[in-house]
VEXKOLBA-609039 format. One record per residue: residue number from 1; residue in three letters; x, y, z of N, C-alpha, C in turn. Coordinates in steps of 0.1 Angstrom, whole numbers. Atoms other than C-alpha are relative to their C-alpha. Example, Ala and Ser with C-alpha at 12.3 -4.5 7.8 and 13.67 -1.06 7.14 Angstrom:
// residues 2
SITE pos code n_east n_north  n_up ca_east ca_north ca_up c_east c_north  c_up
SITE   1  ala      9     -12     0     123      -45    78      9      12     0
SITE   2  ser     -9     -11     0     137      -11    71     -8      11     8
***
This chain:
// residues 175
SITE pos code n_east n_north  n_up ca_east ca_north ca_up c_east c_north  c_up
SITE   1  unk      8     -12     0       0        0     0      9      13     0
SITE   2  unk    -10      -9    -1      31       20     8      7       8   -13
SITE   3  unk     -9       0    12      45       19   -25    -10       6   -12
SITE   4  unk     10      -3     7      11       27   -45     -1      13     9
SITE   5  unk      2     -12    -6       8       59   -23     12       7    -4
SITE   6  unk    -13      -4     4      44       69   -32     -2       2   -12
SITE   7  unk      0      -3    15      38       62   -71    -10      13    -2
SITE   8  unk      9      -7     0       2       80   -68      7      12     2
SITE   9  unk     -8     -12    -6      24      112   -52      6       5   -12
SITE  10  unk    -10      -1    11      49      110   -81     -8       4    -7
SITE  11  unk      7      -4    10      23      109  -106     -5      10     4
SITE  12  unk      7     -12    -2       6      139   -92     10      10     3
SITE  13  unk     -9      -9     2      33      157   -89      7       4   -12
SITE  14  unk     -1      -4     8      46      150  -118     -7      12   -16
SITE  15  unk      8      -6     7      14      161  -134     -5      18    -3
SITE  16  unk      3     -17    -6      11      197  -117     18       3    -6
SITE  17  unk    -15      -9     4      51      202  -124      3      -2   -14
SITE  18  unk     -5      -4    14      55      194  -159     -8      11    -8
SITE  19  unk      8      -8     2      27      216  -171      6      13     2
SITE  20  unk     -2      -8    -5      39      245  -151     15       8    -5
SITE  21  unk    -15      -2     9      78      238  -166     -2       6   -15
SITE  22  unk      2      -1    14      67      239  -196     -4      14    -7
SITE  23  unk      4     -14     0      45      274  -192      9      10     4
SITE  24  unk     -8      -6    -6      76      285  -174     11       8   -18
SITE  25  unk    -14       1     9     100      276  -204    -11      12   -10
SITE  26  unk      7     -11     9      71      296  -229      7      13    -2
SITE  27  unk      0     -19    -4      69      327  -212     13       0    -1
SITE  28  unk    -13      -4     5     108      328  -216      1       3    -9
SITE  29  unk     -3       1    16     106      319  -248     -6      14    -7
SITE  30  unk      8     -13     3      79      348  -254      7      10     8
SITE  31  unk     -7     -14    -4      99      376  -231     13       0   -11
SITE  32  unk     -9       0    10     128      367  -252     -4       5   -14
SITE  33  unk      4      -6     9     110      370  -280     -5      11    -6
SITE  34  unk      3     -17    -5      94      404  -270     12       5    -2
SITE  35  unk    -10      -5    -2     128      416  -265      6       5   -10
SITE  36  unk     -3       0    14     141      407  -298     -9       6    -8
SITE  37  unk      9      -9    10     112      422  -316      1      17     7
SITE  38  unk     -3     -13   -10     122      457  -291     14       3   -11
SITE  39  unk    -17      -4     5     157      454  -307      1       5   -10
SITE  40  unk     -2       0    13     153      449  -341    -10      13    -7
SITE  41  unk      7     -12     7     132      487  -346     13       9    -1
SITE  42  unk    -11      -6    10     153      511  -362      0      12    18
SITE  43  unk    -12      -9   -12     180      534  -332    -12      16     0
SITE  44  unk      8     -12     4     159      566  -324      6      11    14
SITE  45  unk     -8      -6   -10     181      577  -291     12      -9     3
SITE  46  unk    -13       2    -3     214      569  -273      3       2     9
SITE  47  unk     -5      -2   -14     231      567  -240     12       8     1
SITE  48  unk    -12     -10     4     256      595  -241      6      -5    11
SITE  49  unk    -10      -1   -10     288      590  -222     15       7    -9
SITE  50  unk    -11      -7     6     320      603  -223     12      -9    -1
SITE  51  unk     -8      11     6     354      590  -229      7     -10     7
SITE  52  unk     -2       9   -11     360      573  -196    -13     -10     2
SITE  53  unk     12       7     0     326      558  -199    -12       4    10
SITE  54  unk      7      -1    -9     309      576  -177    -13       4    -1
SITE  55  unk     12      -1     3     270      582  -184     -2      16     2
SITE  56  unk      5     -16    -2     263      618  -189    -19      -4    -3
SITE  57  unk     14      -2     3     225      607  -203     -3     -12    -4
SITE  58  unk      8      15     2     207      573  -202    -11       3   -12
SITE  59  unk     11       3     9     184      560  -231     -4     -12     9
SITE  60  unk      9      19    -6     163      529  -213     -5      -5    -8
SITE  61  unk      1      12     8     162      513  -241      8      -6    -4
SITE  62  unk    -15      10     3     201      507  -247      4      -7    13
SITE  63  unk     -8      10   -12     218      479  -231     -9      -7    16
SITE  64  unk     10      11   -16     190      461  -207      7     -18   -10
SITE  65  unk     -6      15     4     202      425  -208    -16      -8    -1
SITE  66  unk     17       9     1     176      398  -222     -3      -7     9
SITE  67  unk      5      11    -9     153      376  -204      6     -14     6
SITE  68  unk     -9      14     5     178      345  -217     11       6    10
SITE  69  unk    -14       0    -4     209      362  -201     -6       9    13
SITE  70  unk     -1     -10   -14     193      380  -168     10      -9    13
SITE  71  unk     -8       7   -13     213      373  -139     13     -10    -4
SITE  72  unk    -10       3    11     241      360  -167     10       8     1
SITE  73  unk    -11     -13     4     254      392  -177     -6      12     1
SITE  74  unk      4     -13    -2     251      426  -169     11      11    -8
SITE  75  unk     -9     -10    11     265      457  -189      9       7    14
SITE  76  unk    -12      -6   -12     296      471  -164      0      13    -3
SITE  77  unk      3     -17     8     296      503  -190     -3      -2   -17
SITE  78  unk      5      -8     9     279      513  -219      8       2   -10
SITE  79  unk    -11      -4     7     294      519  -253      4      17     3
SITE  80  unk    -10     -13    -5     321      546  -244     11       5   -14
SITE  81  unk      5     -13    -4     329      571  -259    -12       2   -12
SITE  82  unk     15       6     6     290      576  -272     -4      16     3
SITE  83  unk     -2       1    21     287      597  -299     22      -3     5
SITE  84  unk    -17      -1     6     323      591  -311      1       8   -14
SITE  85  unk     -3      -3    10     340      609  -337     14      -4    -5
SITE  86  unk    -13       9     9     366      581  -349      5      -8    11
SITE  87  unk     -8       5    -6     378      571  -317     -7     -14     4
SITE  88  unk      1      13     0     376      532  -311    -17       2    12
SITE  89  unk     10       2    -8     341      525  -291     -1     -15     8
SITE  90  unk    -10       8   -14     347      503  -257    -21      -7     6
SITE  91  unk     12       1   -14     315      481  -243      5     -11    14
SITE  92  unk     -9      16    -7     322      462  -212    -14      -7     5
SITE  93  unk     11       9    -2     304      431  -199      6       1    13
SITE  94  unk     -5       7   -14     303      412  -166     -7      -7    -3
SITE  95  unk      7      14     1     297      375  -170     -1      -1    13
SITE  96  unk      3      -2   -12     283      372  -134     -2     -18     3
SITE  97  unk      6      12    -3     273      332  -136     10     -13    -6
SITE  98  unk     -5      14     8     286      297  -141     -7      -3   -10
SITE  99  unk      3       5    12     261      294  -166      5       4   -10
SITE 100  unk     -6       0     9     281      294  -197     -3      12   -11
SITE 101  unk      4     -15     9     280      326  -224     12     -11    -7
SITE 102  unk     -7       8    16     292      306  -256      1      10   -10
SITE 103  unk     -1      -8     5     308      333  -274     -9      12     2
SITE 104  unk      7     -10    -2     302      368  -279      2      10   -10
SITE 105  unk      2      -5    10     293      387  -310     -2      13    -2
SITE 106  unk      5     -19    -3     289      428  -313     -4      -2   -18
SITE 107  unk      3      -3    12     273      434  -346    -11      10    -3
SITE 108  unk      7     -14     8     255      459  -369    -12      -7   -10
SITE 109  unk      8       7    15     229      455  -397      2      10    -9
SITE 110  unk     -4     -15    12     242      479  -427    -14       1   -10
SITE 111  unk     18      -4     4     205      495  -440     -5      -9     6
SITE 112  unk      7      10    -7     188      470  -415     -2     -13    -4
SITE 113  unk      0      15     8     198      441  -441      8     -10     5
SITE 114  unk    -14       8    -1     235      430  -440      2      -1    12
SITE 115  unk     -6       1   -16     246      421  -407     16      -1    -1
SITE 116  unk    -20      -4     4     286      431  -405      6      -1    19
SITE 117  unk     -6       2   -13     303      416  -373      9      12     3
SITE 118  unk    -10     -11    -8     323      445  -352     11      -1    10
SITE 119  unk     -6      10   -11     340      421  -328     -6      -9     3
SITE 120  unk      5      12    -2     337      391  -314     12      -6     8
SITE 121  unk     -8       8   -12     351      370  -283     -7     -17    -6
SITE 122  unk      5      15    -1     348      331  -295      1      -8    11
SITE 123  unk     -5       9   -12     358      317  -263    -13     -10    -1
SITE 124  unk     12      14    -1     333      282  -255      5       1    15
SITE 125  unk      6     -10    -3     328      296  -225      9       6     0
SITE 126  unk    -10     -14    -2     337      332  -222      2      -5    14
SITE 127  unk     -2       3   -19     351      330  -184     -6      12     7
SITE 128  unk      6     -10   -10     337      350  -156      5      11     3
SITE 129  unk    -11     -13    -5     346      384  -146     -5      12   -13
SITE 130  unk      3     -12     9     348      415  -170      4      -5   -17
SITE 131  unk     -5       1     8     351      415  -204     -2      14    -8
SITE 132  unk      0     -15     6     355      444  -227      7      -3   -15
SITE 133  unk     -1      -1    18     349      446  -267      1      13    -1
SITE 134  unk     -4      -8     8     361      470  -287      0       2   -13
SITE 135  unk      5       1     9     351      482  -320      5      14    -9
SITE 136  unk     -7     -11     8     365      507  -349    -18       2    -6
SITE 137  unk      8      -7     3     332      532  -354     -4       1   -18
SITE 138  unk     -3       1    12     343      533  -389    -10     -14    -8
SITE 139  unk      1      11     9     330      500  -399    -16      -1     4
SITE 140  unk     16      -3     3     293      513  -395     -3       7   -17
SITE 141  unk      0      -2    15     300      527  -430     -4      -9    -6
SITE 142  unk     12       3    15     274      517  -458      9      -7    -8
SITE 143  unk    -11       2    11     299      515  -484     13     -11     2
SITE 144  unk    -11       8     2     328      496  -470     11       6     3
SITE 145  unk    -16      -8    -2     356      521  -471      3       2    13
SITE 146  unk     -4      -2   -11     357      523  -438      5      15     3
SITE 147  unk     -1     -16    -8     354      563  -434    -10       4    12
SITE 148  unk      8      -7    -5     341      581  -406    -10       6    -1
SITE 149  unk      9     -11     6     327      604  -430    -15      -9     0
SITE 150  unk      8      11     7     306      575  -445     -9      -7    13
SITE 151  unk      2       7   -11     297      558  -411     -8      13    10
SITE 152  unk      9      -9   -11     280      591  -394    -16      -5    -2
SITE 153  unk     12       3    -7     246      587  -377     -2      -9     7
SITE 154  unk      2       3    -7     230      567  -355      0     -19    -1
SITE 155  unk     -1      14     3     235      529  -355     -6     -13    13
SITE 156  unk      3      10    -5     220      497  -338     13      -8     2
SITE 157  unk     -7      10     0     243      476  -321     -2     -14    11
SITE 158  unk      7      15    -3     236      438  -313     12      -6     6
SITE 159  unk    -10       8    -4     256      415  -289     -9     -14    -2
SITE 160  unk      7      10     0     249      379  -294      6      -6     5
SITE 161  unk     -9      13    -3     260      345  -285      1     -11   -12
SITE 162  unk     -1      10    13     276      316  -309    -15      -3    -7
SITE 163  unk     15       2     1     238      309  -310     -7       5    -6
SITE 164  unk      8     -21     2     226      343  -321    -11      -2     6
SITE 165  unk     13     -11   -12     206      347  -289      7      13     2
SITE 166  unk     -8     -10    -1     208      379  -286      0       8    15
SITE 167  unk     -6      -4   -15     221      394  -252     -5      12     3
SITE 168  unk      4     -17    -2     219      433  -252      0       5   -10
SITE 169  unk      4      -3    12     214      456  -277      6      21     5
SITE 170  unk     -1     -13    -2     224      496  -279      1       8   -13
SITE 171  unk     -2      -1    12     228      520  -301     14      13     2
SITE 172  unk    -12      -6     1     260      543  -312      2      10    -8
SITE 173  unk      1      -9    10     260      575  -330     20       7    -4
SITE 174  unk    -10      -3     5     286      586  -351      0      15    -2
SITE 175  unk      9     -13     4     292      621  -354     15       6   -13
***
């Protein structure tokens, strides 16, 4: 009788907890998904800082970390220095978790089509602690040539993982 009270248990437990996992895993799936459809609208402000990184003016819509990577990674600073006029632009992370960050991708979308990688950490996993990408402004340029000139205005930039989940998101004005 012992043992039929114990299975019965199981099964009802099981019953109430997979259901619940399942709704759990969704709604991830759907905040992530939300997230990603947030990202991918065309840059319409900017987090201004200066050349130490230090935030003169928040946008709250650059650099929130997604659903997928909360409590993962958190942004340390902001791309710095934001606007730039040539000089290299600096974002840092903090991998905060043993759960693994499998690479890390900074990218663009050139007219909201081409996607043009900016940097990139391949590590399998990145290791814990800070990290900090760095990126030549220049290679937001249309064209290729990699001018300044060519590369002014306001730009979307996308961090992902080997995966292309995408992590955080900001944007970067060229001036």
């Amino acid at each position: 009788m012992t043992s039929n009270f114990v299975q019965l248990t199981v099964k009802i437990v099981l019953l109430l907890a997979v259901p619940a996992i399942l709704l759990s895993c969704s709604s991830t799936d759907d905040a992530q998904r939300d997230f990603e459809n947030e990202a991918f609208r065309l840059p319409n402000n900017f987090t201004e800082t200066d050349a130490s990184g230090n935030v003169i003016r928040e946008d709250p819509d650059d650099w929130r970390i997604s659903p997928m990577y909360s409590g993962v990674v958190e942004i340390n600073q902001p791309a710095y220095p934001n606007p730039t006029t040539g000089q290299n632009v600096r974002i840092e992370l903090l991998i905060l978790s043993l759960t693994p960050v499998n690479g890390l991708y900074v990218r663009t979308y050139i007219e909201n089509r081409f996607a043009r990688t900016l940097t990139f950490d391949e590590r399998v996993p990145v290791p814990q602690g800070f990290i900090s990408l760095e990126f030549n402004p220049a290679l937001f340029d249309p064209g290729g040539s990699g001018t300044i000139s060519g590369a002014r205005g306001l730009h979307r930039v996308y961090i992902f993982d080997n995966r292309e989940n995408l992590i955080t998101y900001g944007d970067v004005k060229v001036e």
